[in-house]
N, C-alpha and C positions, 0 to 999 in steps of 0.2 A: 618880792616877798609876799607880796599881798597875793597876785597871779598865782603861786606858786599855793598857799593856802588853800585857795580858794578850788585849786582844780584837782587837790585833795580831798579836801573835802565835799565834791562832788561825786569821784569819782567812787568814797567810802559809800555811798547814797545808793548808786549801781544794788549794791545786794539786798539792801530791803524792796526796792524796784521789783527785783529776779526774786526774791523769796515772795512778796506778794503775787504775784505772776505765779510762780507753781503751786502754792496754797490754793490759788482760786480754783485754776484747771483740777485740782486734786479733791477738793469741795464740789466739785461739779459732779466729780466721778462716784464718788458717795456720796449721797444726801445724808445727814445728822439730822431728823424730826424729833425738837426741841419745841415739847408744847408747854403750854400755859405761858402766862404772862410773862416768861422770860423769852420765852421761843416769839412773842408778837415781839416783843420788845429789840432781841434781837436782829429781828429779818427788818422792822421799820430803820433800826440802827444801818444795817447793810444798804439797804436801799439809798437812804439820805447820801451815804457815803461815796454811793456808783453815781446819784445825779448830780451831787456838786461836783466831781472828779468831771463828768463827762460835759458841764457845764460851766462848771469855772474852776476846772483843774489848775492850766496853768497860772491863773491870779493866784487860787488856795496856797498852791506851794510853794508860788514865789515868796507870801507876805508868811506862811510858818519858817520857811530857812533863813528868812532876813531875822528873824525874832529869835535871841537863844534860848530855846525852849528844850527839855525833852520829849516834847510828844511827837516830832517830826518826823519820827524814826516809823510810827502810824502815818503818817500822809504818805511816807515810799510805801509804805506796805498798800495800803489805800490804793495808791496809784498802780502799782503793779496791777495789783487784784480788779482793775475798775479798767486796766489794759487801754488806760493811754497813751500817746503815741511816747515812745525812748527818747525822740528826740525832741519831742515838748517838754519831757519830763527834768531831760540835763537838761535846756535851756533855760525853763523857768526854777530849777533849781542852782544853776551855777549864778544865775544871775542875785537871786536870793543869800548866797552864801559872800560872793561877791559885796553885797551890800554891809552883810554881817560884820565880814571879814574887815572891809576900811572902818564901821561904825566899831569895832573892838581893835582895830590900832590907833584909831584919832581922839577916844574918848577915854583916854587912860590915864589920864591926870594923878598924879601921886603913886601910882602902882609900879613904876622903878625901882623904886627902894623898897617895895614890901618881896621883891621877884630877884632881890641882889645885883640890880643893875646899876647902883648909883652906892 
């Protein structure tokens, strides 16, 4: 069950991946010149995001998929757009989700009865 989760919800990861990935390519083909303080702000935001990807991608997205967060759905997109490699990207994401996935079956103490199992 756990396997099974886990290569689920990897495999839902795939399209923010692929959507990050044709946003960039699609940003690259029009440039948007967004000046003042939101436009520096912006491009230093972009930058930070292509050097940790290109630097410590795979850690980044292992340690946001293990974490139930909703911002991670930004680190696929991140990744796609920053065009690391696919198959860093599932690994260090299955393995992250994998982590998730046993730390939300083993830590459920009382939540039987609140879900009609008991």
């Amino acid at each position: 069950m756990i396997v099974v989760a886990t290569v689920a919800m990897t495999t839902a990861e795939f399209i923010s991946y692929w959507a990050g990935g044709l946003g960039r390519s699609q940003a690259e083909k029009r440039q948007i010149n967004i000046g003042g303080r939101l436009g520096r702000w912006l491009r230093k935001i972009v930058r930070s995001i292509d050097w940790l990807m290109v630097h410590a991608g795979a850690f980044t997205l292992f340690l946001l998929s293990a974490l139930p967060n909703p911002f991670f759905e930004f680190a696929g997109l991140a990744a796609g757009a920053s065009r690391i490699s696919f198959l860093k990207f599932t690994l260090a994401v299955g393995l992250g989700h994998l982590v998730r996935v046993a730390l939300l079956v083993n830590c459920r103490p009382g939540t039987d009865r609140y879900l009609g199992f008991r």
